[in-house]
N, C-alpha and C positions, 0 to 999 in steps of 0.2 A: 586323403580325408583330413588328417593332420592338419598342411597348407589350407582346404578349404573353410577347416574351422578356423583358425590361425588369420583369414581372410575377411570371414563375415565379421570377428570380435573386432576387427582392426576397423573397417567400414561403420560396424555399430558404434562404437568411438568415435569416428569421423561426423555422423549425424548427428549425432548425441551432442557435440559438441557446437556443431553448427548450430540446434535447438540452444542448448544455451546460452551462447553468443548473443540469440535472439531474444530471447530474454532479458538479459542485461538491456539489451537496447530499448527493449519496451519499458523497463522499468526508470532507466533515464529519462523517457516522453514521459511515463507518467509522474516523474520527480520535478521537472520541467512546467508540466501545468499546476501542480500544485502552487510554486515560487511566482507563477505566472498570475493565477486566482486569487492569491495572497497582495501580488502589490497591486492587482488592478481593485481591489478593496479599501487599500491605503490611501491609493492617489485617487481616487474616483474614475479612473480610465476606463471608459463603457468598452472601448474598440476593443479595450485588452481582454476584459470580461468575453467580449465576443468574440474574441479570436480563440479562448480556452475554449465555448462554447462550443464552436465549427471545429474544432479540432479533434474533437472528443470521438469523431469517426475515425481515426489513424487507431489510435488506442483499441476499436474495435473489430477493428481489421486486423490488427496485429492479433489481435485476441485467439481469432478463427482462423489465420495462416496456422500458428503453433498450434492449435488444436491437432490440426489436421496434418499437420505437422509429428508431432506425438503418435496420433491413429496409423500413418503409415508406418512409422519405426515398429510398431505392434505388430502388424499385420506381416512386415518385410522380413522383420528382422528373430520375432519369437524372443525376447529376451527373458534371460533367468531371471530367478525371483529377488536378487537382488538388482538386478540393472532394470526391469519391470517397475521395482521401487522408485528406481530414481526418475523414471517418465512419468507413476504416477506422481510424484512429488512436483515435479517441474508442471504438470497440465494443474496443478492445485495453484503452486505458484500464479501461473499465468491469470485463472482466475480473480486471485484477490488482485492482482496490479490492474486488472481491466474496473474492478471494485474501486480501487482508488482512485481513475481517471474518471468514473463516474462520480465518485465524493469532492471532485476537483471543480467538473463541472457544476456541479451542485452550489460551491463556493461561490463559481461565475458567476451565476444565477442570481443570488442572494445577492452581488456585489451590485451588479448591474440594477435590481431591484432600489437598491440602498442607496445609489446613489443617480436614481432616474427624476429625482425631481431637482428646482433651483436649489433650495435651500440646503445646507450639510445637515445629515440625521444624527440623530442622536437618538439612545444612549452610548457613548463612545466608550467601550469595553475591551481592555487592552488585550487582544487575540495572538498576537506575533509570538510571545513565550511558547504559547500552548503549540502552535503550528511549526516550530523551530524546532523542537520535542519530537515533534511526530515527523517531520521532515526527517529530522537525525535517525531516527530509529529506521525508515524507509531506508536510506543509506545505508545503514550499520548492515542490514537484512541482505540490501543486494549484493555487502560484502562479504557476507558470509556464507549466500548462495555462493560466490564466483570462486573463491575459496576452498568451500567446503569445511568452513568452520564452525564446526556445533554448541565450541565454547562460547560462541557470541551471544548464545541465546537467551541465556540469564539473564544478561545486564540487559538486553531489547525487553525480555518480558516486567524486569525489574521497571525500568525508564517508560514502559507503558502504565504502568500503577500512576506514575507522577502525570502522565497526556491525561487521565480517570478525574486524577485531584483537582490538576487545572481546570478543569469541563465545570466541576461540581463548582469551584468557586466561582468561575464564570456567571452557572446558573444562576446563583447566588447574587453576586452584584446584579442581575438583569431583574432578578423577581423583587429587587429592593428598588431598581429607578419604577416599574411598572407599577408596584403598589404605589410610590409616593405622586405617579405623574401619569395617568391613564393614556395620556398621549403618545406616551412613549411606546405604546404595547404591541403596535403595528412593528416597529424598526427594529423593537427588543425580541419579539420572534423572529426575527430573520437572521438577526445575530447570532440568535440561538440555536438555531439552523446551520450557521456556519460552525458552532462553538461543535454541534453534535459531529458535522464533517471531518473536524478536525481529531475528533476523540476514535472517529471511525478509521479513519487511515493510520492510526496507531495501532488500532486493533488489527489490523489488515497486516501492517509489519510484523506484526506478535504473530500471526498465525506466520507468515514467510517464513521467520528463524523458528519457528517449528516441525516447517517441511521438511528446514534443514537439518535437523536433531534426525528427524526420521529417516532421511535420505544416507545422514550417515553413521546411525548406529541402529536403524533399524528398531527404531522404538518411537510408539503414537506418544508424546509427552502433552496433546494437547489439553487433557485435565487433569495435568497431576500436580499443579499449582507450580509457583515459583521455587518453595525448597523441594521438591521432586525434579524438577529439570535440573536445578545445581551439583543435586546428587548422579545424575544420567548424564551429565557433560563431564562432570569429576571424574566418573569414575573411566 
């Protein structure tokens, strides 16, 4: 009985790990379309816009293997309540990355829009900071997923406050070219469409490094503000 328990922990280990693996991979596609949605915005590249576009199936597909993925290791495997934990943690995960392949294509969207007629649009409202911010923090999350590092969480939730402040100023320069130039209010909402993408997939990382607080200390940190999670990685 020993060896057979001794068997199925070792085997749930083996799965468990293979789910992760997959993870990380999806979280690279969808770190990929973001950098992808970003320059085809820059350069005016429709193709590139369209290829994040047509791509955004892989991301969804991935989505529903790991689902179903997770449902078996439940079904097969029975895990205790903390390894239980960590499937529910990981199918949250897969959630918001399949959310951010969605906020990627959304960028597409908006780029291709943006830059569908001859002339270059304006108002030209400098986005890269803000998405550079949110990119990092995506990173910082999947490294702390593959890890298992909880202390990462602070500075991702901290560094999400600054993707919040970028957004707000953004707003800001957009509602000042749109009152002074009515013209501009067509191109200044799609920007602003992109500016809200951007603020979203930082939120989407902020919830990952809180999966991962919970996955490994077994505490929900997701509203106890930034000095509450300092104190729950600290301690």
């Amino acid at each position: 009985m020993v060896l057979m328990n001794e068997h199925i922990a070792k085997q749930f280990d083996v799965d468990l790990g293979n789910i992760r693996t997959r993870v990380l991979q999806l979280g690279g596609l969808v770190e990929h379309q973001i950098v992808q949605a970003m320059a085809a915005l820059d350069s005016g590249d429709v193709a590139l816009a369209d290829q994040v576009i047509e791509q955004d199936h892989l991301v969804n597909r991935s989505e529903v293997e790991l689902d179903e993925a997770c449902t078996h290791i439940i079904a097969r495997r029975q895990p205790t309540a903390s390894d239980l934990r960590t499937v529910m943690m990981v199918i949250k995960t897969i959630t918001d990355l399949e959310r951010i392949g969605d906020e990627a294509k959304k960028i597409a969207k908006k780029a291709r829009a943006l830059h569908a007629g001859d002339a270059p649009f304006t108002p030209r409202v400098p986005l890269q900071h803000a998405a550079a911010l949110a990119l990092q923090m995506l990173r910082q999350a999947l490294d702390a997923f593959a890890r298992s590092d909880a202390s990462a969480a602070a500075q991702i939730v901290r560094q999400d406050q600054e993707v919040d402040a970028e957004f707000k100023a953004i707003m800001r320069q957009l509602i000042t070219f749109m009152m002074e130039d009515p013209r501009t209010i067509s191109p200044a909402l799609d920007v602003l469409f992109i500016a809200k993408s951007i603020e979203r997939i930082g939120d989407h990382a902020k919830n990952l490094s809180e999966y991962v607080v919970y996955m490994v200390r077994g505490r929900d940190v997701r509203h106890i503000g930034l000095e509450g999670i300092e104190q729950e990685v600290s301690g």
